[in-house]
N, C-alpha and C positions, 0 to 999 in steps of 0.2 A: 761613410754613410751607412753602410752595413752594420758597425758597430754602434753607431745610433741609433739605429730602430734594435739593435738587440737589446739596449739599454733599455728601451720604453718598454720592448714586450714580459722580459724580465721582471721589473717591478711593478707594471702593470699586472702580472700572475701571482704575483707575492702580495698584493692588494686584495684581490679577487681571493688568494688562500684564506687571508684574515678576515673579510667580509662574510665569507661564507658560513663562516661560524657563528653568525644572526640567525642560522635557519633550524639547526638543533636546537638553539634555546628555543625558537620559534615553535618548534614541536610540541616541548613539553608546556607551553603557554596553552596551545589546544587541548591539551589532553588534559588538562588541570578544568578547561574549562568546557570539558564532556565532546569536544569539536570533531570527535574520531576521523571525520571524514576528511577535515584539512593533513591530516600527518601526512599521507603520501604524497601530497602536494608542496610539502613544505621541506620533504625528504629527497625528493626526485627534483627540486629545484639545490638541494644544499650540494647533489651529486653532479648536476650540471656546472654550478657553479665553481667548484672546488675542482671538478677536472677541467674546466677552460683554466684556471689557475697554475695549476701542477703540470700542465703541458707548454705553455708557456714558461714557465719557470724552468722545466728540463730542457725543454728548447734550447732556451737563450741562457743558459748556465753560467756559462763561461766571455758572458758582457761585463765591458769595464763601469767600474761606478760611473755614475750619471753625471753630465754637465748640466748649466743653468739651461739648456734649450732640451737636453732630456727629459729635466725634469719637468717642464714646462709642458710636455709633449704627454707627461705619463700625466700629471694630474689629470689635463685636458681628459685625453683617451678612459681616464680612470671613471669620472663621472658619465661619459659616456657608455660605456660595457656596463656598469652598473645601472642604468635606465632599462637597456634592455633586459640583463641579466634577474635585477630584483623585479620586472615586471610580471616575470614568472608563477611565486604564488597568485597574484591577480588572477590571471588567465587560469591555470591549472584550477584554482578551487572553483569560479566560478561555472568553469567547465564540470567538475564533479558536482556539484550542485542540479545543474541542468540535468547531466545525464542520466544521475543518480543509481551508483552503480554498488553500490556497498548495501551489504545489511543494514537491516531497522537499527540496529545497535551502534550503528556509527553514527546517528542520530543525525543525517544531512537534513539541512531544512528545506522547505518547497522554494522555489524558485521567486527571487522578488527581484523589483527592477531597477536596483540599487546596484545589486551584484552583479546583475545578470551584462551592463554593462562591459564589465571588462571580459565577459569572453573576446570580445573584440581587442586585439594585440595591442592597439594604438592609445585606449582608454586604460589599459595595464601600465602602458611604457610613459603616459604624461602622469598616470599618478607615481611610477617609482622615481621618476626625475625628482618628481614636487619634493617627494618626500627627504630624499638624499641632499638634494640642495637648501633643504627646508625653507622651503615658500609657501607650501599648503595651499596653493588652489590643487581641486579636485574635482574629478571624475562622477564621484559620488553624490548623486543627485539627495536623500534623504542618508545622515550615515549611521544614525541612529540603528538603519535594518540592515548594516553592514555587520559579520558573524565577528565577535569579538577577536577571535584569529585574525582577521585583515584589520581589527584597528589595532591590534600589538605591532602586526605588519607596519601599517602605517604611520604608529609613532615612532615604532624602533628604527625605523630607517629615518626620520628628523630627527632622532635624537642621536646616533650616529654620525649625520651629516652637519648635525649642528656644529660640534667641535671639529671632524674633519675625517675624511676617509684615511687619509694619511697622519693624520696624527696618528689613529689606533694604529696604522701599522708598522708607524715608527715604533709607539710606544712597545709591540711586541716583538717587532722584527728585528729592529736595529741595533747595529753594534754600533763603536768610535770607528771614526774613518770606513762606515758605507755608503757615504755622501747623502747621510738621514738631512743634513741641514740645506743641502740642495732642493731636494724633495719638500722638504717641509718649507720653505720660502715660496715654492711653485703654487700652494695652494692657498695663494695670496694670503700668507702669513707674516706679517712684515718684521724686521730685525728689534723691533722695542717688542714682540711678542714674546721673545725669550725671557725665561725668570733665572736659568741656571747656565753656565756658559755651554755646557753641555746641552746638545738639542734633545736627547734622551731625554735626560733629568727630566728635562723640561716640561716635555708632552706628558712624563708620570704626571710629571705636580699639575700637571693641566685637567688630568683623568682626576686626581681625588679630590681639584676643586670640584667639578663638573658630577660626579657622581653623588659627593657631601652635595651639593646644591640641590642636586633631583630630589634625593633624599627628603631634605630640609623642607622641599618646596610640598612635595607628598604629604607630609604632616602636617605645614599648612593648610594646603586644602580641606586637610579630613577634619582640623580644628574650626575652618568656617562653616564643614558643614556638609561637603562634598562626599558624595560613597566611594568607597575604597576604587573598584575601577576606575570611573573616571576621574578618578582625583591620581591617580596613576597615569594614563595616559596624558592628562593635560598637563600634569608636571613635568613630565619626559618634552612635550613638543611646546611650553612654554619655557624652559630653561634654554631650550636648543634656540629658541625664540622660532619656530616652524607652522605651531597654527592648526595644524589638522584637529579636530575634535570629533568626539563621539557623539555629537548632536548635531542635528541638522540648522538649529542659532545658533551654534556657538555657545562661546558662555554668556550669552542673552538669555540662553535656556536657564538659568539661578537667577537667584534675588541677588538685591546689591552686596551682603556682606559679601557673597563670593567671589564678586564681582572686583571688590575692593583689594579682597586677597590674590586676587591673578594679579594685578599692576604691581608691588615690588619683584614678584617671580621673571616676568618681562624686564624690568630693569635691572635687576639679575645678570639677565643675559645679553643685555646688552652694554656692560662691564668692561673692559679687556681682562683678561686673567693675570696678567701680572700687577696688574690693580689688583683683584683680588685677593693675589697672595700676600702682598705688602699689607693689606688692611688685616685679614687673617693673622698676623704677624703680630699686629698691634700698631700698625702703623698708620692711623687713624687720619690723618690729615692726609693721605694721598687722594680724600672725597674731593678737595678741593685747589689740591694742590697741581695734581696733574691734570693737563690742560681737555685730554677728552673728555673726562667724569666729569671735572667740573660745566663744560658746556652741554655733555647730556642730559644734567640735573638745570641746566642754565632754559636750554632750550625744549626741553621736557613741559615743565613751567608755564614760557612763553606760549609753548604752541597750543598749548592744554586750556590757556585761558581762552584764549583769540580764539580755540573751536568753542570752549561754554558763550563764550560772546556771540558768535553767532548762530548759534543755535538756540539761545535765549531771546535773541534778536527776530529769529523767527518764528518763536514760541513753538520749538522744534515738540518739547517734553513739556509735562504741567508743570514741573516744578523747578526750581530753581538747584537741587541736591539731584533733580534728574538728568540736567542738561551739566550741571559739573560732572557728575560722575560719567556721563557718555563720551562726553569730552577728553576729561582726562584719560578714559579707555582707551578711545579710539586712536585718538593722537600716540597716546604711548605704543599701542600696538601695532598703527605703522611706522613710526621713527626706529621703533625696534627691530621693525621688521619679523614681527611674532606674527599680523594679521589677524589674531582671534578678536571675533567681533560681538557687539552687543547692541550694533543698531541698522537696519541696511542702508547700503550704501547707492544702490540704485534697484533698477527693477520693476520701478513704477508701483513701489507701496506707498502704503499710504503714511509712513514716516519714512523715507529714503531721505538721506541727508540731499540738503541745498547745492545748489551749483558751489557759494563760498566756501561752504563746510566741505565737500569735496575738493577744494583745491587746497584748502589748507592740510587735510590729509597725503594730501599730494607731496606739497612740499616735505611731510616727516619723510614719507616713504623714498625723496628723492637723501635726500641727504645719509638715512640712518644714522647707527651711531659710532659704537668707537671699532676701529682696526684692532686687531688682538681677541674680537669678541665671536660668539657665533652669529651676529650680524651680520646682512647683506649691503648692499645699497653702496654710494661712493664712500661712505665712512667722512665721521667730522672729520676726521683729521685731515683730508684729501679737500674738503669744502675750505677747512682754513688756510692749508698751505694755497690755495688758490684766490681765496680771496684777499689774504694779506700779502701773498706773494706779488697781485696785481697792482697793489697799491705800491708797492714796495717795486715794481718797475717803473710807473708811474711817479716816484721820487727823484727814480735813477736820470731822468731825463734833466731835473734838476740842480743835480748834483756835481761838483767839476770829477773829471774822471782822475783826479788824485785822492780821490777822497777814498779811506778803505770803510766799506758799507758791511754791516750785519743784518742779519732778520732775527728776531726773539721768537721761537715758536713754543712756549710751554715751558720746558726747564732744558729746551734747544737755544745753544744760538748757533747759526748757519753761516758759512760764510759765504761769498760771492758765488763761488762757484757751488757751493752745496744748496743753496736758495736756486741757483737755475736747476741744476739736476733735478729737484724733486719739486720745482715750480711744472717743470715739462713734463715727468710722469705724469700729476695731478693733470695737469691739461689734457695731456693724449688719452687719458683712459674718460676724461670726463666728455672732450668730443667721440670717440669710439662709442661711448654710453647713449651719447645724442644720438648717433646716427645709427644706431642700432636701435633705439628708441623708433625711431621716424620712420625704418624700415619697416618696420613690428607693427606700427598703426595703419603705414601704410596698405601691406596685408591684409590687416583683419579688414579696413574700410573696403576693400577690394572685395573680400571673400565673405563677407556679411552683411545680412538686410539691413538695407536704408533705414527699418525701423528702430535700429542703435544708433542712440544718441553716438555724437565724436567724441565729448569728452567723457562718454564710458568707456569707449577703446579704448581713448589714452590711458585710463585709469588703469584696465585690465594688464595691459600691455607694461604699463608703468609698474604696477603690482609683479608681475611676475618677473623682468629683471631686474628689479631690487632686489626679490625673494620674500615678497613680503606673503600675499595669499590673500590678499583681500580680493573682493571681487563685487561688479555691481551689476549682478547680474547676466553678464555676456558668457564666462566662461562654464561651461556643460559640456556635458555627452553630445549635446544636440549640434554644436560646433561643425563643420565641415573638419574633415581631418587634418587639409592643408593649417587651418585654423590652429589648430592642436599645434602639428608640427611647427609652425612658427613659434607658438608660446614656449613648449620644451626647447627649443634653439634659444629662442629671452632667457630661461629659467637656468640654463646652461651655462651662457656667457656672461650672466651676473651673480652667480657665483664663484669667478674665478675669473672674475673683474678683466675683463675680456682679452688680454693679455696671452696666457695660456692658450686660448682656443683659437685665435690668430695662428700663434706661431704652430697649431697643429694641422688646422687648416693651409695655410701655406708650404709645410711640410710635402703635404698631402698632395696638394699643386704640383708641388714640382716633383713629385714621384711619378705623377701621371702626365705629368708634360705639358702642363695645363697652362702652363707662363710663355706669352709670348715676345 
């Protein structure tokens, strides 16, 4: 037992080393951008951070490589020290802001009630969750008057979180034979994720997609039209598919052409990368040949019409090129799980989508899209192993039992036994998802006025353990904290498809003797 939690704390510090080196670059972002007063904020959190790291690490030196339930233990534990830990710049600048303790020459600005929010620990630690798990609800009531330091803050940790805390630390940490491929599966990375047999190789070729793509997508934006900042920032938390923005719309704040150019950036990212590398390749036919692309683009489509339908239906927009365009917005950025938005979704304005148009968002946001991707949600592939798996039980009862049965899933065939194993995964994680779900509304309906509508909880609730970020209005500063704190526990355990956090939570049980 002792050598399993030396196992978690170990790589949990080895995590937290490579993390921490967000916060030097984080520096010279401020100081590039006159910010003086955020560097020690952002220096005294790289020093925190990096000594919880290096004391753990020294600690637990001499822990054996990690098994499947170590590793399942670190991920867990990983996203969590990281909520608190990155909540840190939050807190500390807000605080220097307030106090305002530096010379005129550090150029602190006056106090606005944007920032001024995260002095409060709790409104720090639900936006650094948001951000790492990238789901983008946020804290940040207008974020337009957030200091551009916290929106570097707040994309670079979705865009980190987007491909994976542990990927980057694979990518720099690992040798052959450190148990990188244990680690890397914990962070619900499934085995068709790999592009090289090597788990190394792999997380590179994952970083120069993922980087090439930011890239790619930046320049996009600046060709529609977008200013270099935030066509930076949205490109970092639209590739990651995470949603935070430098405006308080969204990108409803642009005209349609930009509007037009964020939708392939979000399907982008919600790709698998070994997709991506095979097309990069020239291997062109994997759009349709492999079975999630094909249905992302299948049901992208479908859902993208069915919202213009009714939102045309209720004369949502005047025009007919305004209700496609919101449509296919809307839909693509919750199936993606990006949540950047262009139209509101509740709130009681005076265009807030319909009871229908919110439920058919509902369903992107439940499903998302491909495994392999920076995507949240149950992932297609976990909807189709489930849905044709039940049909494909539902045979079986037909069937004489001499008969030898297969399931075709994509360019899989399964056999008996390999259709129940990964019929029963899809299953437990999709009821865990429910009842975590039911939990999460049940809460908010508890801890919030009667004057919220239910099917905005759900929506809320539903949004942030997909990891999506959309929001209809319930989620604020103004939240009770219990509030809060359930959201960050959704935001948590649907990024790492609740698996992992079971097994650390139960750990945890029975270290404290909590099982009867």
């Amino acid at each position: 037992m002792r050598q399993r939690y030396a196992a978690v704390g170990r790589d949990l510090g080895r995590i937290l080393q490579v993390v921490s080196l967000m916060l030097p670059v984080s520096i010279l972002i401020a100081i590039v951008n006159g910010e003086f007063y955020a560097v020690p904020a952002f220096a005294i959190s790289a020093v925190v951070m990096a000594g919880v790291g290096t004391i753990l690490v020294r600690w637990f030196r001499d822990a054996p490589s990690p098994g499947k339930l170590e590793a399942m233990m670190t991920a867990a534990s990983a996203w969590g020290a990281l909520a608190l830990l990155g909540a840190l710049p939050f807190f500390l600048i807000a605080w220097t802001i307030y106090l305002d303790p530096y010379p005129a020459w550090a150029n602190t600005p006056v106090v606005d009630e944007t920032t001024d929010v995260f002095r409060r620990p709790i409104n720090g630690i639900f936006e650094s969750i948001s951000g790492y798990t990238s789901t983008g609800l946020t804290m940040a009531v207008v974020e337009d008057e957030l200091p551009r330091s916290l929106h570097w803050w707040r994309s670079f940790t979705e865009w980190i979180g987007g491909v994976g805390v542990i990927v980057l630390t694979v990518a720099i940490l690992a040798r052959p034979g450190s148990g990188s491929l244990t680690l890397f599966r914990s962070e619900a990375r499934e085995k068709k994720s790999k592009i090289h047999p090597s788990v190394v190789s792999t997380v590179t070729e994952i970083w120069k997609i993922y980087l090439g793509f930011t890239i790619a997508s930046i320049a996009l934006l600046l060709a529609a039209g977008m200013p270099l900042w935030p066509a930076i920032n949205h490109a970092m938390t639209g590739i990651a598919t995470g949603g935070f923005s430098v405006h308080a719309e969204s990108i409803g704040a642009y005209g349609p052409l930009i509007q037009y150019a964020v939708v392939p950036i979000m399907v982008a990212g919600s790709i698998a990368f070994p997709v991506h590398y095979l097309i990069l390749k020239g291997e062109i036919d994997n759009f349709y040949k492999d079975i999630q692309t094909r249905w992302i683009f299948i049901w992208f489509t479908i859902g993208s019409l069915a919202l213009t339908f009714v939102l045309t239906a209720n004369s949502q927009f005047e025009t007919l090129e305004q209700n496609f365009r919101h449509g296919l917005f809307q839909f693509v950025s919750a199936t993606s799980n990006t949540g950047f938005g262009t139209a509101a979704i509740g709130g009681g304005t005076e265009r807030a989508m319909s009871a229908g148009a919110t439920f058919i968002i509902c369903l992107g946001m439940l499903t998302g899209a491909a495994a392999g991707s920076t995507v949240g949600g149950l992932k297609l592939i976990r909807v189709a192993t489930l849905l044709k798996g039940t049909v494909w039980q539902v045979k079986d009862v037909f069937t004489p039992d001499s008969a030898v049965r297969n399931l075709k899933l994509g360019k899989r065939t399964l056999s008996e036994d390999e259709v129940q194993r990964e019929y029963t995964e899809a299953a437990v994680v999709f009821v865990l998802w429910i009842i975590f779900l039911i939990v999460g509304v049940a809460v908010l309906l508890w801890l919030l006025s009667p004057d919220h509508p239910a099917e905005y909880v759900i929506f809320d609730v539903m949004s942030a353990q997909s990891n999506v970020g959309l929001d209809a209005g319930i989620t604020g500063p103004h939240m009770p904290d219990a509030a809060k704190v359930m959201l960050i526990f959704n935001m948590w355990i649907g990024r790492l498809e609740i698996i992992p956090v079971a097994v650390l939570l139960g750990a945890a049980f029975r270290r404290l003797d909590l099982y009867t």
